[in-house]
TORBA-508177 format. One record per residue (C-alpha): residue in one letter; x, y, z. Coordinates in steps of 0.25 Angstrom, whole numbers. Example, Ala and Ser with C-alpha at 12.3 -4.5 7.8 and 13.67 -1.06 7.14 Angstrom:
BEGIN
REC aa     u     v     w
REC  a    49   -18    31
REC  s    55    -4    29
***
This chain:
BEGIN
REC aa     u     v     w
REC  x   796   489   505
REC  x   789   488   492
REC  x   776   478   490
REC  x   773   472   477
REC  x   757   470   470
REC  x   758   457   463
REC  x   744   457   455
REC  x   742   442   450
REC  x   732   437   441
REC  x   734   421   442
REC  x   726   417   433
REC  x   713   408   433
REC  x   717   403   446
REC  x   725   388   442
REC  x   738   390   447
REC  x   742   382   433
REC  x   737   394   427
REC  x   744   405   437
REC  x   757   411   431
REC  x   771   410   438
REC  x   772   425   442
REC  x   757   425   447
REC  x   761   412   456
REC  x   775   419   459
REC  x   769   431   463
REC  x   758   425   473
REC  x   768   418   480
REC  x   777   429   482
REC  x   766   437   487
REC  x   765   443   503
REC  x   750   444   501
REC  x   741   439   492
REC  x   728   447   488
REC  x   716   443   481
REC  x   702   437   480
REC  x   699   425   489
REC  x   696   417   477
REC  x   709   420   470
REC  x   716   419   485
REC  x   709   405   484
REC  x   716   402   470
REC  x   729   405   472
REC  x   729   399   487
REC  x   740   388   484
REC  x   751   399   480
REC  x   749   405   494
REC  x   761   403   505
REC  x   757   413   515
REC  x   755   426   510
REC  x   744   436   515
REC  x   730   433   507
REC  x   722   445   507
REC  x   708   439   501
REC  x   694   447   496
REC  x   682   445   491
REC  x   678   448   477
REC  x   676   463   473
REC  x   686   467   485
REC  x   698   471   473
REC  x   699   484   479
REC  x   703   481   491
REC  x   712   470   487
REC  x   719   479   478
REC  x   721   489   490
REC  x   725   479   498
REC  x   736   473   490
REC  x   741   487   487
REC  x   742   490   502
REC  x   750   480   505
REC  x   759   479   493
REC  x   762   493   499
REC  x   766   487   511
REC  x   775   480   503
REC  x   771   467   502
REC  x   769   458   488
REC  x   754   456   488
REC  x   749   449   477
REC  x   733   453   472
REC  x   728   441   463
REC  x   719   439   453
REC  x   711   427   446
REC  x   716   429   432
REC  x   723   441   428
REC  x   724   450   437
REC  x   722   462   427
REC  x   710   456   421
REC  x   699   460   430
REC  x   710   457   441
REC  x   716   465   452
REC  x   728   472   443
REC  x   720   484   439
REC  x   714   487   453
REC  x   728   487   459
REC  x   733   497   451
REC  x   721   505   452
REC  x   723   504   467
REC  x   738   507   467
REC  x   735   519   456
REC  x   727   525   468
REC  x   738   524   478
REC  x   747   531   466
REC  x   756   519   464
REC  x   766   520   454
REC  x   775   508   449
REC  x   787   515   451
REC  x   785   519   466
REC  x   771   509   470
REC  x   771   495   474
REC  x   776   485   463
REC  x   763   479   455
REC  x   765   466   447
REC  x   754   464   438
REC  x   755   447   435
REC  x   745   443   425
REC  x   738   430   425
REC  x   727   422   416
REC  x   714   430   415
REC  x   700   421   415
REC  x   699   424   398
REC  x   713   417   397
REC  x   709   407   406
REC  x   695   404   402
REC  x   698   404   388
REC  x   707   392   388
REC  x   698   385   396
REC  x   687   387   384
REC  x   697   388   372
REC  x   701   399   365
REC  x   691   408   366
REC  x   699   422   367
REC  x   708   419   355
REC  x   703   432   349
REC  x   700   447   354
REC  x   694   446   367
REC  x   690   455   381
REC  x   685   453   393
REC  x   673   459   400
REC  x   670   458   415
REC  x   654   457   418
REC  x   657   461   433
REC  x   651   475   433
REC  x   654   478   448
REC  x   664   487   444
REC  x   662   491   431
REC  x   648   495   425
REC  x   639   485   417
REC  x   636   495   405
REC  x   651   496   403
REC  x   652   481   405
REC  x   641   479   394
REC  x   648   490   383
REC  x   661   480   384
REC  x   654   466   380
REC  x   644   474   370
REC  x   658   480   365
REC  x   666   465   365
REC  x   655   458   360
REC  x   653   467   348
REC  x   669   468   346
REC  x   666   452   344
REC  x   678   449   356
REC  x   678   436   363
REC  x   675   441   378
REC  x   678   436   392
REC  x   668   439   403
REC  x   673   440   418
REC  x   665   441   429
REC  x   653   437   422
REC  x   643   435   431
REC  x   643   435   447
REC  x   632   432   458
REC  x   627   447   458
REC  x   632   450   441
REC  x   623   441   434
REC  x   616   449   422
REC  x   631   455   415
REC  x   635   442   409
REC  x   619   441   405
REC  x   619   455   399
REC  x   634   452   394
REC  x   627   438   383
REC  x   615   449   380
REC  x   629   458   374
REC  x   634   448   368
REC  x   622   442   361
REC  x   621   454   354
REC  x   634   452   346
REC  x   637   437   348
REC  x   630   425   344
REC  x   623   414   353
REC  x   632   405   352
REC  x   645   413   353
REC  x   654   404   363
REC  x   655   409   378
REC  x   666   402   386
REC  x   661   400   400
REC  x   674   396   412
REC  x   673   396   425
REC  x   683   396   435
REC  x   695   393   425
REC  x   705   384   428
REC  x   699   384   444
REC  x   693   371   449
REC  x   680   374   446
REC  x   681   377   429
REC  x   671   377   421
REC  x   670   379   406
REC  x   658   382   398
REC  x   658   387   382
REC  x   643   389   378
REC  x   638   401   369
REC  x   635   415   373
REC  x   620   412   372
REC  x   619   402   382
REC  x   633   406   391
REC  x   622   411   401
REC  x   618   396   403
REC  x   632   393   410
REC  x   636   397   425
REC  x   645   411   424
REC  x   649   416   438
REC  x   661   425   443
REC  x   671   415   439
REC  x   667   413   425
REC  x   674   419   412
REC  x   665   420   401
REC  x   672   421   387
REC  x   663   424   375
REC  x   667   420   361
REC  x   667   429   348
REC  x   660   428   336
REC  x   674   419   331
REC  x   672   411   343
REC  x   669   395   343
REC  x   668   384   350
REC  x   674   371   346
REC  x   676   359   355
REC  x   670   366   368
REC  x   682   376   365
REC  x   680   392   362
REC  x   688   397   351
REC  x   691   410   347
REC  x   698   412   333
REC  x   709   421   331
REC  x   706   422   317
REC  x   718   413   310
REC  x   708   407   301
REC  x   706   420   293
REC  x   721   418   288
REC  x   725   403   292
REC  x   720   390   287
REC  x   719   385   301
REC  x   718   370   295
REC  x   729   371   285
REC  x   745   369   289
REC  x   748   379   277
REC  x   743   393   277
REC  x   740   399   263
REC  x   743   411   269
REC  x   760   413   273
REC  x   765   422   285
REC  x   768   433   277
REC  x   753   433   270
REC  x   745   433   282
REC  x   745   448   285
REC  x   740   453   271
REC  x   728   462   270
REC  x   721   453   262
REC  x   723   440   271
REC  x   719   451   282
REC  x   706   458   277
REC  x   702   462   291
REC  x   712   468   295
REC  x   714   483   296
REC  x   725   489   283
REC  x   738   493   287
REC  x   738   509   288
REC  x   748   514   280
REC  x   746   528   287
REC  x   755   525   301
REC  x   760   538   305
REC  x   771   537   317
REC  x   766   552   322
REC  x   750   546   325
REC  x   747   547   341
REC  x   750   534   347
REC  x   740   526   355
REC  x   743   534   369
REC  x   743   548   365
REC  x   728   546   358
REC  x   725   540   372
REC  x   732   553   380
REC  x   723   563   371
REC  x   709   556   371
REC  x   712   555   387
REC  x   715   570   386
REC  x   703   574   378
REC  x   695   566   388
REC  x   702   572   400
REC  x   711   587   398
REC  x   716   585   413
REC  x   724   572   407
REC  x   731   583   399
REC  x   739   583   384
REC  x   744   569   379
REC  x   757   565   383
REC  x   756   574   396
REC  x   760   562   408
REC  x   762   573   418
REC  x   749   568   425
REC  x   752   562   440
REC  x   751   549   439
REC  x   741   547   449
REC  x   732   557   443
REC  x   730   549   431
REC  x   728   537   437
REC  x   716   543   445
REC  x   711   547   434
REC  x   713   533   426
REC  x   705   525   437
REC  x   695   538   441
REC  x   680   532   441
REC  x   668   538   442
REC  x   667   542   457
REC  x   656   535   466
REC  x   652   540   479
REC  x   646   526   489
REC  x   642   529   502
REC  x   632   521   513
REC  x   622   532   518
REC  x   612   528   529
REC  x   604   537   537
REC  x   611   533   550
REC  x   619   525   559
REC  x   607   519   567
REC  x   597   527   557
REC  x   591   517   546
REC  x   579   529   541
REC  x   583   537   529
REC  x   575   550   527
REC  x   568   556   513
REC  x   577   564   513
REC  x   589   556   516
REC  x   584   546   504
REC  x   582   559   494
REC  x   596   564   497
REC  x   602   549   493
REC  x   593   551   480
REC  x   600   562   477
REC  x   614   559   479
REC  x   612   547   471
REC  x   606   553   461
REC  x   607   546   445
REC  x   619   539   446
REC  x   620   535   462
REC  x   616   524   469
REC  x   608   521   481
REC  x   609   506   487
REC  x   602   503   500
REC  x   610   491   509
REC  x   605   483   519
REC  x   612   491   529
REC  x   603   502   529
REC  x   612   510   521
REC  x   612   517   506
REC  x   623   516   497
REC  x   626   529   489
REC  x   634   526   475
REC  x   634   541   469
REC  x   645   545   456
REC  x   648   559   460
REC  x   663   567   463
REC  x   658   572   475
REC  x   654   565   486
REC  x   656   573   498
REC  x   644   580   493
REC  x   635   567   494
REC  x   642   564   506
REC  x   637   579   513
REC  x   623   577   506
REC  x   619   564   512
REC  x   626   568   526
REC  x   616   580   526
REC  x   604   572   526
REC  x   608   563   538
REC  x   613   552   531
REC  x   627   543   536
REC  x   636   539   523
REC  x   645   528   527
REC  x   658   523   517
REC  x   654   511   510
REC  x   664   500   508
REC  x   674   493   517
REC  x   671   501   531
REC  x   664   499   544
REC  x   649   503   544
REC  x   641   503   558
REC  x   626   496   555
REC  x   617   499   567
REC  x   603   497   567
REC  x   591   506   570
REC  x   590   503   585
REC  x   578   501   582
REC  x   574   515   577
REC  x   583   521   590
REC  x   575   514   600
REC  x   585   507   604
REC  x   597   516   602
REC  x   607   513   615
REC  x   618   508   606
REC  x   619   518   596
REC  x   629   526   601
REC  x   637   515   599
REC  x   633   511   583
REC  x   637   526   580
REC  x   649   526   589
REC  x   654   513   580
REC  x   651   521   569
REC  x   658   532   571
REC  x   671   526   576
REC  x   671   516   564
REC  x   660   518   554
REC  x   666   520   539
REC  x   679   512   545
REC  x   687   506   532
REC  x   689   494   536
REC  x   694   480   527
REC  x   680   475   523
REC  x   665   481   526
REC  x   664   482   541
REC  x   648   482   546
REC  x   648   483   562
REC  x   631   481   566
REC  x   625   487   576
REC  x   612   483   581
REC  x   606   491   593
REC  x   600   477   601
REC  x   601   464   605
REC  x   591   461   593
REC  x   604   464   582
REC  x   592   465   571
REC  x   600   473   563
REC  x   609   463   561
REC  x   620   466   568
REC  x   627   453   572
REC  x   629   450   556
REC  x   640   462   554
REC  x   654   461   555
REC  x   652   467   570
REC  x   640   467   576
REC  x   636   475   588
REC  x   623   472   596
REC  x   618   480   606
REC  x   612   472   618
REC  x   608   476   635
REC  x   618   489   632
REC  x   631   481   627
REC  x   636   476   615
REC  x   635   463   608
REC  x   647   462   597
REC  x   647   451   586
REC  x   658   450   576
REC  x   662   442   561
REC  x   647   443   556
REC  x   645   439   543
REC  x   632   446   534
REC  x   632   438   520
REC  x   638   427   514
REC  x   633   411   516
REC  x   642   411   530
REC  x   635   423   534
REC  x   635   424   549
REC  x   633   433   561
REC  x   645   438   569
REC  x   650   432   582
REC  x   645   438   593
REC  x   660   440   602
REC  x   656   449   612
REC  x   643   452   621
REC  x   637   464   630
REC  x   650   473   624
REC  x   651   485   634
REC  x   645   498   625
REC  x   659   506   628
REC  x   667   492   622
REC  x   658   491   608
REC  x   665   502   600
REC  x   680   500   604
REC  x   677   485   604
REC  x   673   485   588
REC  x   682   497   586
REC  x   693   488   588
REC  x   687   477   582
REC  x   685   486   568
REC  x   700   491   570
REC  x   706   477   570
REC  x   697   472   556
REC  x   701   485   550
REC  x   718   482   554
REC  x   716   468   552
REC  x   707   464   542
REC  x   711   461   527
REC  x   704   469   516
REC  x   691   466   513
REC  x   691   456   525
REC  x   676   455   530
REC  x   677   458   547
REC  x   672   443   550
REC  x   683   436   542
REC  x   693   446   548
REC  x   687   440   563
REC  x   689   426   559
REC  x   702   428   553
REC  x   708   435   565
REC  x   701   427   575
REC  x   698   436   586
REC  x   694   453   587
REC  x   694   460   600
REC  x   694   445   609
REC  x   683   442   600
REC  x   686   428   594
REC  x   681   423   581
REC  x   673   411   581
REC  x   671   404   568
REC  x   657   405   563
REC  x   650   392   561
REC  x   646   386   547
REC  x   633   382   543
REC  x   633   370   534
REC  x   621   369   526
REC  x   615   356   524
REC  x   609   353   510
REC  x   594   353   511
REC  x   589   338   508
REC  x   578   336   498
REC  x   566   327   503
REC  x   552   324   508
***
């Protein structure tokens, strides 16, 4: 049984605005995959298919998701706002199904359906402000560096192109669009027009044309297209237009045209233009073969031009090879919380110039280190003592200090954890928190599972919730657990989250939407409505 991948861009999120196919395709799906937001968007076209929903930056997983069960052989269906190959999901699928070593002819069957991308969209709504060459630059540098970034609005802004801006500005990214207008200062004038839509064609559009001197004045968030004019572009009416250039050869107010059809392509009605080459030789290189020899000169292992003998697969590792990065969680213990000097310098050095060191609340340091070679990191910071954990979607046992070993009756049990289902992959970071007494000061009863340690047995609280405006500790379900019952109990409880859950499914929405782990029941947690404070004497 063979599954299908439909990819679907539906554009700015009206279904006026959706294509046939795209609405076609959603409803013949078996599982629908995508962003909460969009899920939201598209929610009337639904009729019981299976909804897989993340949180924003969680593509990856998405994308393996939908490439798992597509291989199951269902029709699952990966959406996108837009077009889904403009800084949509298209791409990362085949980059994921290009790992696997899919191939058309014998993967699963991928249908690519394009839909209106945010310049579309947000130029109608301000004109026609995109009537002449344009690009579009995305400010979010979470995955691509901002250096980079910079080079291609310096380059666009000097080649004069009208230019959209996604992702311009977000709660944590809030310098890029500012150092984007100090780029674009330098080759445009003040009063350039800037387009400014946000949430197009959704119910809460808002449209804004000022000028790239004062565009910082207005709101710009995550759902804000940006669009900067060129040195051509004007406004008239409130309206953004572009022109394409027709009045260099058209009397654009006359119903006669001194010019005729057959005069309009003359060199002398066209003095820009390049002059026909009159030196066109049929045995010149075409445009693949230059392509084949500057990759070759670049790279001998490609081999010679026109040489297609490579494994596929090979050449599509190397097409989507990237600088390896080497991330790791190092602490100096389970229950340990002191680094030594020598456990410090030994971090100094394997960072050197171009790693990182990052410090995290949980008493952890987070290596980022380019290298080719990490089992030697790994054996290097293992010699000196150190614990490396994975870092990503696994379990990770926090234990407290026991208040320096003091009180140290229950670690036996934090490493036993540990070792049974520390590193675990399971569908979203898992923290189970340990605390060695009945005073939990480490924090315990606010991880997804938390164990406390009182009179010899264990308390276990469930569902706890760290961050967040709900933010809540977990429910306490069960009290005075027998020592031998606590690692089976929570053994069993991890088992079930990692069969069960969804990708990228935090452990407490997993306990309310399954209602009940291990007879422990799910009780809903009480909302706090706050009252709006009342100015007086």
């Amino acid at each position: 049984m063979t599954g299908k991948l439909l990819v679907i861009g539906f554009g700015p999120g009206s279904e006026d605005h959706m294509t046939k196919r795209a609405r076609e395709a959603i409803e013949e799906s078996d599982v629908i995959i995508g962003y909460k937001t969009y899920v939201d968007l598209i929610q009337d076209l639904l009729d019981g298919q299976q909804i897989v929903q993340t949180g924003m930056t969680e593509e990856v997983s998405r994308a393996q998701e939908a490439v798992r069960q597509a291989e199951e052989g269902k029709k699952v269906a990966v959406i996108s706002s837009g077009d889904a190959g403009v800084y949509g999901m298209a791409g990362l699928i085949y980059e994921v199904l290009v790992e696997k070593g899919w191939t058309e002819a014998s993967g699963v069957e991928v249908e690519v359906i394009p839909g209106i991308s945010a310049i579309n969209s947000c130029a109608s709504l301000l004109g026609a402000p995109v009537m002449h060459d344009a690009c579009t630059i995305s400010l979010s540098d979470h995955l691509t560096p901002w250096d980079l970034i910079a080079r291609r609005v310096e380059a666009a802004a000097a080649a004069d192109f009208v230019i959209a801006l996604y992702n311009p500005r977000s709660g944590r990214r809030t310098r890029q669009i500012v150092e984007t207008q100090k780029i674009l200062l330098k080759h445009r004038a003040p009063d350039t027009p800037v387009g400014i839509v946000k949430s197009a064609y959704r119910e809460r559009q808002r449209v804004v044309v000022t000028t790239l001197e004062k565009m910082l004045d207005h709101e710009i968030g995550m759902l804000t297209t940006v669009i900067i004019g060129n040195a051509t572009t004007r406004v008239y009416d409130g309206k953004m237009i572009t022109p394409r250039g027709y009045q260099r050869k058209y009397t654009l107010d006359a119903e006669e045209q001194k010019l005729k059809p057959h005069e309009r392509l003359k060199k002398e009605v066209e003095p820009w233009a390049l002059p026909q080459s009159d030196t066109a030789s049929s045995d010149k290189p075409d445009a693949y073969q230059l392509a084949e020899e500057a990759l070759q000169a670049i790279d001998p292992s490609r081999g010679t031009p026109g040489d297609h003998n490579t494994e596929q697969q090979q050449r599509a590792a190397a097409f989507f090879k990237q600088k390896a990065i080497f991330e790791v969680a190092v602490s100096p213990g389970l229950a340990n919380k002191k680094f030594t000097a020598a456990q410090m310098k030994v971090l100094a050095d394997v960072a050197g110039e171009e790693g990182e060191i990052e410090y995290t609340p949980h008493h952890q340091i987070l290596l980022r280190i380019p290298t080719e070679d990490p089992e030697q990191i790994r054996r290097r910071l293992e010699q000196e003592g150190l614990m490396l954990s994975p870092v990503g979607d696994v379990l990770q046992v926090k234990a407290c200090d026991f208040c320096d070993g003091e009180k140290a009756d229950s670690i036996p049990y934090a490493e036993a954890l540990h070792q049974r289902l520390g590193h675990l992959k399971v569908p979203k970071q898992l923290k189970i928190g340990f605390n060695g007494c009945a005073m939990a000061c480490y924090g315990a009863v606010k991880e997804d599972i938390g164990i406390v340690y009182r009179r010899g047995k264990f308390d276990l609280f469930l569902g706890g919730k760290t961050v967040g405006r709900n933010a809540h500790p977990g429910q306490p379900v069960a009290e005075g657990l027998e020592p031998e019952e606590l690692v089976p109990v929570i053994e069993r409880i991890v088992n079930r989250y990692v069969d069960e859950g969804f990708p990228n499914e935090r452990f407490h929405k997993f306990f309310k939407r399954v209602g009940e782990i291990e007879g422990f029941p799910y009780r809903e947690v009480p909302t706090i409505k706050i009252e709006n404070a009342v100015c007086g004497d």
